[in-house]
C-alpha positions, -999 to +999 in steps of 0.1 A: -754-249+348-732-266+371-711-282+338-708-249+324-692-233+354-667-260+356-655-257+319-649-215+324-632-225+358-611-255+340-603-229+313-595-196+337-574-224+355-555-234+323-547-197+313-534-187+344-511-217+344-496-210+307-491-175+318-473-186+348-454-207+324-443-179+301-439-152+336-412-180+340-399-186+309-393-148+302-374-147+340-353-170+335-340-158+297-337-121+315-315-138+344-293-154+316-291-122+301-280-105+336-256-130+335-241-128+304-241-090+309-225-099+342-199-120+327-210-153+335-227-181+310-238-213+314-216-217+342-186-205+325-170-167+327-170-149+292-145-123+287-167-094+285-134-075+290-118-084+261-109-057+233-114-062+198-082-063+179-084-053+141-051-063+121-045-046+088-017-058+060-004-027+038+020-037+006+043-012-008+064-011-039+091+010-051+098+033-089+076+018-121+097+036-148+088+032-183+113+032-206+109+029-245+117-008-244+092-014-220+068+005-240+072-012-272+071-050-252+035-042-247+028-033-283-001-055-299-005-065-335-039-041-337-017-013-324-031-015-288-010-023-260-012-044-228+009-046-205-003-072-180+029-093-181+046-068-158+030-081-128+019-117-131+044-130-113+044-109-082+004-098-081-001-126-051+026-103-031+012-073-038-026-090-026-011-100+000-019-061+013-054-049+020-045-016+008-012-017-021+006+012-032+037+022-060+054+052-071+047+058-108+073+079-128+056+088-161+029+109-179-005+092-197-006+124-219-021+102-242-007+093-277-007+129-295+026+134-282+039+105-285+050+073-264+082+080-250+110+069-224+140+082-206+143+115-205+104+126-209+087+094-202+047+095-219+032+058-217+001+042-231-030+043-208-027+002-207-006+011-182-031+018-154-049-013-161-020-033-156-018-016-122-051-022-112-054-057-122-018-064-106-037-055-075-026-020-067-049+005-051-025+035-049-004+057-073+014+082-056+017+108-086+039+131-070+074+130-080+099+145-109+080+133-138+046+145-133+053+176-159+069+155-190+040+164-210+028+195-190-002+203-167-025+191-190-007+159-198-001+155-157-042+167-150-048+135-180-026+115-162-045+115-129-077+109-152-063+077-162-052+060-127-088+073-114-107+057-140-093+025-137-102+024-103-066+037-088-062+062-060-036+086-062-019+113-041+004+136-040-012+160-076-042+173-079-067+193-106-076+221-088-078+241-054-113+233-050-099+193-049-065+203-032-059+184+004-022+175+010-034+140+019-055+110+014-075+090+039-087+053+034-109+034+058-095-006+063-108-028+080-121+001+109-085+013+110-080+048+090-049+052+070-037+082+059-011+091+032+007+118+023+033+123-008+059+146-021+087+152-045+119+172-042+112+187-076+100+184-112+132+186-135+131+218-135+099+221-156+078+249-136+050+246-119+028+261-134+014+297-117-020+294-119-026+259-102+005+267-075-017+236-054-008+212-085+019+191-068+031+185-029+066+201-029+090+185-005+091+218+021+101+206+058+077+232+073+049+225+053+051+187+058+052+190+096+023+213+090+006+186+069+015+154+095+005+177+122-032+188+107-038+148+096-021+126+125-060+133+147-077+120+116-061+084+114-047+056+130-016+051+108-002+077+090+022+072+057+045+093+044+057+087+007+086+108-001+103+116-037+137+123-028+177+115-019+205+108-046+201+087-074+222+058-077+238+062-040+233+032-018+229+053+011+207+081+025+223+119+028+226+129+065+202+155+057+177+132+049+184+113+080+174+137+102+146+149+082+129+113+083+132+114+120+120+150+120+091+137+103+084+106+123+091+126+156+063+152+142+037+124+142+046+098+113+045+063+112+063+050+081+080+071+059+086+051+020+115+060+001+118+063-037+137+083-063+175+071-058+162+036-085+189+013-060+175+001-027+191+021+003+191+014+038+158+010+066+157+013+101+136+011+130+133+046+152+118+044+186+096+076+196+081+075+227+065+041+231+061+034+197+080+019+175+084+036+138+099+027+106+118+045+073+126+028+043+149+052+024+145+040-009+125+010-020+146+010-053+127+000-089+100-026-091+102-022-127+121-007-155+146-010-184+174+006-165+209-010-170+222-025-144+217-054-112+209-023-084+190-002-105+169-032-113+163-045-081+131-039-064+110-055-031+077-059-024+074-041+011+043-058+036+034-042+069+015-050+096-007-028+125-033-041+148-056-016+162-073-017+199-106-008+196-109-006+233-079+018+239-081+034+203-043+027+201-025+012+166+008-006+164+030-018+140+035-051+147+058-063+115+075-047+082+090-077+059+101-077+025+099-097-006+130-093-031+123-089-065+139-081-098+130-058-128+136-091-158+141-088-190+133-115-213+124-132-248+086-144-258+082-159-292+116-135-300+100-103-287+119-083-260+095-078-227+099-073-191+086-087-156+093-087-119+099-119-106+102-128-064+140-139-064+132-167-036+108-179-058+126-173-093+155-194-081+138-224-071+113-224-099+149-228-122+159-253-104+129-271-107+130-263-144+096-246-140+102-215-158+102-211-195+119-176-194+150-183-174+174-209-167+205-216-146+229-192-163+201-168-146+208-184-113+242-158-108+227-122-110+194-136-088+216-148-062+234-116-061+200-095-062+193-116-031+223-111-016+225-075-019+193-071-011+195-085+022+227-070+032+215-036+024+182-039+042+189-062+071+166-082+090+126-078+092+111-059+117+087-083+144+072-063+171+087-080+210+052-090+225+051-084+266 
């Protein structure tokens, strides 16, 4: 009797202390937590203030023009075509952008009317493979091409670039489709674009699908930055326009990109003119901003050191997550060159990095070029630079 009451003692004793145990070993993980909460662990003070910072990388390229040399480089012996060496050498700079955009300036009509150049450019669909596996994510389709072959060519066009994986903006099928803008989600930070072209040749839009194409109209565009600047962090405005051939912008256009950036844009990216023109830097309010009036060609058959010069545009914003505020923090550029060249005695083209062209013919590392090249990429460089100026680096407080 006596030894039975001492074991259910000895036991009621035992459980009381394990619970006592735990009691303690659930206070003491709740004070850490206080703590922590608090801003203090393990002796040490964590910076529970802190905000997160995202950083995004955006790449940007100028004019793909396809000319009928260009077409036929790509020509395969089973009558298919590829066109992959475009981009080899320059697809790490264009991944060096989450996000990667270019301005293409032909129809993918497909072949029943033909594969054609300068002045009604129709190209194989290859085309917008070679985009996507460059790296690309983004074909603006808006800009004075996008009727060569007609609304039906231009509606087959965006068909193409969707199904290999492309975005596009700036034409669209239908009203039903029809928003003046695209949005993108990087990272956290929402980007928005939003493209237009001064015109289409001449070729007329078509009346029934009036919402076919974003038509460069200054009221509309303000309406347009104005209805999509709440929606996104960093808005970009691609914009088909200016002189061709001119190194410079037209004062009109001047104060139109700072109409625009003033209105609630953050970058405005220039194409149309096939040379490089001039960039700048515009400070509105406490922000800085940035225009690139013309990015010039990435690629094409055009005659000519300008109109075959090209750059590989990066940017940089960081986002506060705390204070829901974006900057840009850095716009740099990568010259490159639109190069033509012999492969087993066929006639094709490429962009190359002129930094890295150069040195790779010095080095004798390159099959396709050699010093007699060294002149006109030296010149490409120099031009470059002198037209564009120094990079853009945000001054840190």
């Amino acid at each position: 009797m006596f030894k039975r009451l001492f074991i259910i003692i000895t036991l009621i004793g035992l459980g009381c202390l394990a619970s006592t145990t735990i009691y303690h070993e659930l206070k003491v993980q709740a004070q850490a937590q206080v703590q922590v909460v608090n801003g203090y662990q393990g002796g040490g003070v964590v910076d529970s203030e802190k905000p997160r910072i995202q950083t995004i990388t955006l790449t940007a390229a100028g004019d793909c023009l396809m000319h009928s040399q260009q077409i036929r480089s790509g020509l395969q012996p089973d009558g298919s075509y590829c066109f992959d060496h475009f981009f080899i050498d320059v697809k790490d700079l264009i991944n060096e952008g989450d996000y990667s955009s270019t301005d293409f300036e032909a129809a993918l009509a497909g072949p029943e009317t033909g594969y054609t150049g300068y002045p009604m450019f129709n190209s194989p669909d290859a085309v917008a493979t070679a985009f996507k596996e460059a790296g690309f994510d983004l074909v603006v389709s808006a800009n004075n091409h996008s009727l060569d072959r007609g609304y039906k060519g231009a509606i087959r066009t965006l068909d193409v670039l969707q199904k290999a994986g492309l975005d596009t903006v700036g034409t669209y099928r239908n009203v039903e489709e029809t928003q003046p803008f695209l949005i993108k989600d990087i990272k956290g930070v929402k980007v928005g674009y939003l493209a237009y072209t001064y015109g289409t040749n001449g070729i007329p839009v078509p009346r029934e699908h009036p919402e076919f194409i974003n038509l460069l109209d200054r009221d509309k565009i303000v309406a347009d930055i104005e209805a999509l600047r709440p929606q996104v962090d960093v808005l970009i405005l691609v914009l088909h326009w200016g002189n061709e051939y001119q190194p410079h912008p037209t004062g009109e256009q001047v104060v139109m990109a700072h109409e625009f950036l003033n209105a609630g844009t953050d970058i405005i990216l220039g194409s149309h003119p096939h040379v490089i023109q001039t960039m700048e830097t515009v400070r509105v309010g406490d922000k800085d901003k940035f225009v690139i009036y013309s990015m010039g060609n990435f690629i094409s058959a055009q005659n000519g050191r300008e109109r075959n010069s090209g750059i590989v545009l990066k940017m940089k914003f960081s986002k506060n997550f705390t204070s829901g505020e974006t900057i840009l923090d850095e716009v740099s550029y990568t010259p490159t060159y639109s190069h033509p060249y012999y492969d087993q005695g066929k006639l094709k083209y490429r962009v190359i990095p002129v930094e890295a062209g150069m040195e790779r013919i010095k080095q004798g590392q390159d099959p396709f070029m050699s010093a007699r090249d060294l002149p006109i990429l030296e010149a490409v460089l120099q031009s470059t630079r002198s037209q564009l100026g120094e990079p853009y680096y945000r001054i840190k407080n």
